[in-house]
GUMARDREN-385060 format. One record per residue: x, y, z of N, C-alpha, C in turn; chain. Coordinates in steps of 0.2 Angstrom, whole numbers, plus 5000, padded with zeros to 4 digits. Layout:
# residues N
((X,Y,Z),(X,Y,Z),(X,Y,Z),A)
...
END
This chain:
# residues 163
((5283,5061,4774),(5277,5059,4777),(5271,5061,4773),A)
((5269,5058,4771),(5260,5058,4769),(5256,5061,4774),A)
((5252,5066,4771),(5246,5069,4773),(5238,5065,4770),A)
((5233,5067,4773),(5227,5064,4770),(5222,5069,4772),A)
((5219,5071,4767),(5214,5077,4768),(5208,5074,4765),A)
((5202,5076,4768),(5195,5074,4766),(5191,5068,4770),A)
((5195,5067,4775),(5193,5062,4779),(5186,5064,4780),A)
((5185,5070,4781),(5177,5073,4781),(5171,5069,4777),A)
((5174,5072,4771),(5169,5072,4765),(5167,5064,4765),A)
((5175,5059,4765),(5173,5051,4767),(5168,5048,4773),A)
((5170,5051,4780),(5166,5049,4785),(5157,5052,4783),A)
((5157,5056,4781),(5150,5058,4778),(5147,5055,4772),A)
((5152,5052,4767),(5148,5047,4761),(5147,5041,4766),A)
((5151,5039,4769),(5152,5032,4772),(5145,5031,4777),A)
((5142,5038,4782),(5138,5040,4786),(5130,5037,4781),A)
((5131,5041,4777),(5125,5039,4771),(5124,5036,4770),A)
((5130,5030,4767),(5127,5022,4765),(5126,5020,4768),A)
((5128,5021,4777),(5127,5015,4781),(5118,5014,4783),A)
((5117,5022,4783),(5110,5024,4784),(5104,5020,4778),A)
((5107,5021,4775),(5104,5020,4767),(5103,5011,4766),A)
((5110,5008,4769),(5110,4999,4772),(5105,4998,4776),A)
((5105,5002,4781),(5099,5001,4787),(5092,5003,4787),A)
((5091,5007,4782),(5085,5008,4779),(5079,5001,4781),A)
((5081,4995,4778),(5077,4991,4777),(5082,4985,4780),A)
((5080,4977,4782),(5085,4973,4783),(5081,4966,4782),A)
((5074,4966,4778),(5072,4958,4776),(5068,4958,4773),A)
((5064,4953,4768),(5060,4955,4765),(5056,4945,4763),A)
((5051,4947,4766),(5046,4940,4764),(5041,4939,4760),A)
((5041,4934,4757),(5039,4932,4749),(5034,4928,4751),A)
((5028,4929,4746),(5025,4923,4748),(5016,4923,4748),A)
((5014,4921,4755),(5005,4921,4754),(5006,4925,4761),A)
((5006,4931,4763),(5007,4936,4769),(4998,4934,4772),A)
((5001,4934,4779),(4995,4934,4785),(4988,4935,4781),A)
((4987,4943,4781),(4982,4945,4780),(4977,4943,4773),A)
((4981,4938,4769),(4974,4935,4763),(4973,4930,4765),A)
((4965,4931,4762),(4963,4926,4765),(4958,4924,4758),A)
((4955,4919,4758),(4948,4918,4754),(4942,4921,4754),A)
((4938,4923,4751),(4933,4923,4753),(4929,4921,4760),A)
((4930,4916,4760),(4925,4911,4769),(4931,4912,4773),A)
((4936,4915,4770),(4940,4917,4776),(4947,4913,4779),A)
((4947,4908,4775),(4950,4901,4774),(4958,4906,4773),A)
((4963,4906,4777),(4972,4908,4774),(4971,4904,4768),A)
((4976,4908,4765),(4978,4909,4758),(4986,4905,4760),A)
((4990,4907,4765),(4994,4903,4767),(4993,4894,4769),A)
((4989,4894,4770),(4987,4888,4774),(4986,4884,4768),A)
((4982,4887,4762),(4980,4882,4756),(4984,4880,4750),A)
((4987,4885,4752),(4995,4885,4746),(4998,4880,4750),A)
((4999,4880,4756),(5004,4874,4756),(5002,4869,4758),A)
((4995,4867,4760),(4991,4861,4757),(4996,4859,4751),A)
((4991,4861,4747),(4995,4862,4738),(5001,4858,4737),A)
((5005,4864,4742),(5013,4862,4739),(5015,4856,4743),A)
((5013,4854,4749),(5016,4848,4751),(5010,4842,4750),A)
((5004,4844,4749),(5000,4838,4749),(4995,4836,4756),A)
((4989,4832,4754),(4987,4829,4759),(4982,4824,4758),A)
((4986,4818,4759),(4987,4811,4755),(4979,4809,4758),A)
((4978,4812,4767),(4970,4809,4770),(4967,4812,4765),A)
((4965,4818,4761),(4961,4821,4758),(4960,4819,4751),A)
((4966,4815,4748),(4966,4816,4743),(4967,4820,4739),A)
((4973,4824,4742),(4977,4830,4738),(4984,4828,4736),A)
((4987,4827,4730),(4993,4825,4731),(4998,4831,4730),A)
((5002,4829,4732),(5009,4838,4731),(5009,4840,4726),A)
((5010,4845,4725),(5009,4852,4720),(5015,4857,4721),A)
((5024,4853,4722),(5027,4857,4724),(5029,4865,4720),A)
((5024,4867,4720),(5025,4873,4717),(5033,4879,4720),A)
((5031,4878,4727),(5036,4883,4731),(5041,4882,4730),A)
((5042,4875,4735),(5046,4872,4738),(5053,4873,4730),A)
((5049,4868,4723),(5052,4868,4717),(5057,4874,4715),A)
((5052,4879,4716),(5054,4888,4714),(5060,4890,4718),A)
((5060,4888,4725),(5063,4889,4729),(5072,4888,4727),A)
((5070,4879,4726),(5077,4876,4726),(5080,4877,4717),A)
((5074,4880,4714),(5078,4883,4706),(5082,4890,4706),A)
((5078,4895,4712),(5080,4901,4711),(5084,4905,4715),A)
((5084,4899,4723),(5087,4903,4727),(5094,4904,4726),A)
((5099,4900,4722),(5108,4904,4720),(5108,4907,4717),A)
((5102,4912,4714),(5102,4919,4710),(5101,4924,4714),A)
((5097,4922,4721),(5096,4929,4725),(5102,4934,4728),A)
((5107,4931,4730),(5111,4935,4733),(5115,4938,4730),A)
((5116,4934,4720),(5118,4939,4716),(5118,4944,4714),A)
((5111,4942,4713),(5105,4949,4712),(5105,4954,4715),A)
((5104,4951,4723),(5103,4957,4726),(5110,4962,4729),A)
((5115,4958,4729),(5123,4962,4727),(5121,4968,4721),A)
((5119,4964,4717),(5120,4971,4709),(5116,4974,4712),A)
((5109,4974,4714),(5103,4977,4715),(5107,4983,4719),A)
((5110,4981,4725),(5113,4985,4730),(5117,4993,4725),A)
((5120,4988,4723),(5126,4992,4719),(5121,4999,4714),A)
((5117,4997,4711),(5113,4999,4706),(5109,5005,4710),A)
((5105,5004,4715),(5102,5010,4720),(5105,5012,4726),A)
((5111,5013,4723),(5118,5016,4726),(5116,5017,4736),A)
((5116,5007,4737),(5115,5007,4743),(5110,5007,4747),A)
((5105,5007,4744),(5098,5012,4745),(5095,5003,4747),A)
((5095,4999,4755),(5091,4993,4755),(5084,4992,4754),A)
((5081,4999,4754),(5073,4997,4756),(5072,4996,4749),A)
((5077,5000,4743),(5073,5001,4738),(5074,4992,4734),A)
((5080,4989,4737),(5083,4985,4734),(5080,4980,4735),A)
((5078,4979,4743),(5075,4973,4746),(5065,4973,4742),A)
((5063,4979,4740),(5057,4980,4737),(5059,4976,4731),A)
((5064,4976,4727),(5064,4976,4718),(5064,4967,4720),A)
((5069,4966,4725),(5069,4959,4726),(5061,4954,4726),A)
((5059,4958,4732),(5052,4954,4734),(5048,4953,4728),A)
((5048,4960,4723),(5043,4959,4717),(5047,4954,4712),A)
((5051,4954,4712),(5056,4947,4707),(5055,4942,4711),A)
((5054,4941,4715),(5054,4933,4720),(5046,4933,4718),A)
((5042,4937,4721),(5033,4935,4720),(5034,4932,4711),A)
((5036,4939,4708),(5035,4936,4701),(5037,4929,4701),A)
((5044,4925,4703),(5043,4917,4700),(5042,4913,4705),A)
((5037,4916,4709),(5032,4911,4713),(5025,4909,4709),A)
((5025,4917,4706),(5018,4917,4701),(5020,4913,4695),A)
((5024,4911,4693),(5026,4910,4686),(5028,4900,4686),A)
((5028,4899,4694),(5031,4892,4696),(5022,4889,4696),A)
((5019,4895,4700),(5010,4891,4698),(5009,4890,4693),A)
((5009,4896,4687),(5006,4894,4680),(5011,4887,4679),A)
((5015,4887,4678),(5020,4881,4676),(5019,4874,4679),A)
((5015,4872,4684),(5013,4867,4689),(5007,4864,4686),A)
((5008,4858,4682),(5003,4859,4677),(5001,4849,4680),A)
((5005,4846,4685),(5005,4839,4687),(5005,4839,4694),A)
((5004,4833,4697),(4998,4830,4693),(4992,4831,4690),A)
((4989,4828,4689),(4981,4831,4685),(4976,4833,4691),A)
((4973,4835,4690),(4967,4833,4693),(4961,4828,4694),A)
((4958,4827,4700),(4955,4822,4701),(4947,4821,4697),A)
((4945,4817,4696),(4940,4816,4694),(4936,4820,4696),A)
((4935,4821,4702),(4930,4825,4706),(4932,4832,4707),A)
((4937,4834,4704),(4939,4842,4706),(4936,4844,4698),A)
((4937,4839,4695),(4935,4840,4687),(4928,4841,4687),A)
((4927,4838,4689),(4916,4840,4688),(4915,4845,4692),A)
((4919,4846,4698),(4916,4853,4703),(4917,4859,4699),A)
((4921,4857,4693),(4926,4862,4690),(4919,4865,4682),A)
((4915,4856,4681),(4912,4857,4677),(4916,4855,4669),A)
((4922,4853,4671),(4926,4849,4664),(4925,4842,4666),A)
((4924,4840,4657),(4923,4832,4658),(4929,4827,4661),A)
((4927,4823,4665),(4933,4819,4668),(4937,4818,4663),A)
((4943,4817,4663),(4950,4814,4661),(4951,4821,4657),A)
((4949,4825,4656),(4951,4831,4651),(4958,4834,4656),A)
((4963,4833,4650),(4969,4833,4657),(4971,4841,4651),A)
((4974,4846,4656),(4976,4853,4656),(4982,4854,4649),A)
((4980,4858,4643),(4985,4858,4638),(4987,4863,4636),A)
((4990,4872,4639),(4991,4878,4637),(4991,4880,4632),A)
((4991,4876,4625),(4990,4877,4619),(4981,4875,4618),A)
((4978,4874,4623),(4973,4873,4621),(4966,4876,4627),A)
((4963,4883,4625),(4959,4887,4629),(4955,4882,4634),A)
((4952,4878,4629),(4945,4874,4633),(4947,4869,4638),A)
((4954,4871,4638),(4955,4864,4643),(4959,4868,4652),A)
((4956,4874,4651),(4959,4877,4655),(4956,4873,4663),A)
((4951,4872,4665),(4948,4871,4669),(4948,4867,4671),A)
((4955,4861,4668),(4959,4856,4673),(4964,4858,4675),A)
((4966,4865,4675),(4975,4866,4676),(4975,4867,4682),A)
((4979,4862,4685),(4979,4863,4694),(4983,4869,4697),A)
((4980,4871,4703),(4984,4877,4707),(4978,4881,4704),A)
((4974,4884,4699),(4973,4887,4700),(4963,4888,4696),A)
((4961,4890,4701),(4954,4889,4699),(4951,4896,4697),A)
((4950,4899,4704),(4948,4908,4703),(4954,4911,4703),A)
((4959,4908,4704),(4964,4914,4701),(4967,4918,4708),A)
((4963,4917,4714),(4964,4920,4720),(4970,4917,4723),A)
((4974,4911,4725),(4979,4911,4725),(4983,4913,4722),A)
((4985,4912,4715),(4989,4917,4710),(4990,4924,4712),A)
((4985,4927,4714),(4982,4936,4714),(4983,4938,4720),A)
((4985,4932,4726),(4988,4934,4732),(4996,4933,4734),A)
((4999,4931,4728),(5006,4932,4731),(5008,4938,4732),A)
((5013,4941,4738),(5015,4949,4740),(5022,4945,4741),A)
((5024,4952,4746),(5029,4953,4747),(5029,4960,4752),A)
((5034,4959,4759),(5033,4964,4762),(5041,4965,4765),A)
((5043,4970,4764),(5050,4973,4767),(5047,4976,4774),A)
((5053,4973,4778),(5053,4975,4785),(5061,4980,4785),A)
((5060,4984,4791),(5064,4988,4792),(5069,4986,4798),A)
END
């Protein structure tokens, strides 16, 4: 008959990871409550103007999110597997490294959202001459690149790990 010795040492590694999993349990990406603009105006609220559109106003869709969403989300859970694995368990730290990966290709799906153009009238507000349509290879044309005007959008993506 087999003996087993150490049971200890295991039920106390096993005790730490589980603490270590329960550290943290979700984490939200995105435009969080608290930004706002300037006039006060959410930063949530405007983004998804943007990404879904509003056809009365004359904004058409700018799926910047939504797009990033559906490119990047079958990468998350693998990521966050190795992540897991990597800080030996440790959720808060993992669910953090996530949300800064996720914000970054939120930020990265805006710079990249380059259509449609903008409107005539957002062109002159802007101070660029009508039809000047948006070319990254070309500085002076920056001031029709849509999504992003002052850059305050852009500079409010976060991210917050709940417990």
């Amino acid at each position: 008959m087999a003996t087993v010795s150490g049971g200890e040492k295991l039920n106390s590694k096993l005790a730490e990871m589980a603490k270590l999993l329960s550290n943290a349990s979700s984490v939200k990406v995105g435009f969080l409550a608290e930004s706002t603009y300037p006039d006060g105006k959410p930063v949530a609220m405007i983004a998804a103007i943007q990404d879904y559109g509003a056809p009365s106003r004359g904004i058409p869709p700018r799926p910047f999110f939504r797009n990033m969403v559906a490119a990047k989300k079958a990468e998350w859970p693998g990521a966050i597997k190795d992540l897991l694995k990597a800080n030996g368990y440790d959720a808060l730290r993992t669910l953090q490294q996530t949300g800064d990966a996720i914000a970054g290709q939120l930020r990265e799906s805006i710079i990249n959202t380059n259509s449609p153009p903008l409107a005539a009238s957002t062109l002159r507000r802007r101070g660029v001459a009508p039809g000047t349509k948006y070319d990254p290879g070309k500085p002076e044309t920056f001031g029709a690149k849509p999504l992003v005007d002052t850059g305050h959008m852009l500079n409010s993506v976060n991210y917050e790990v709940k417990a």
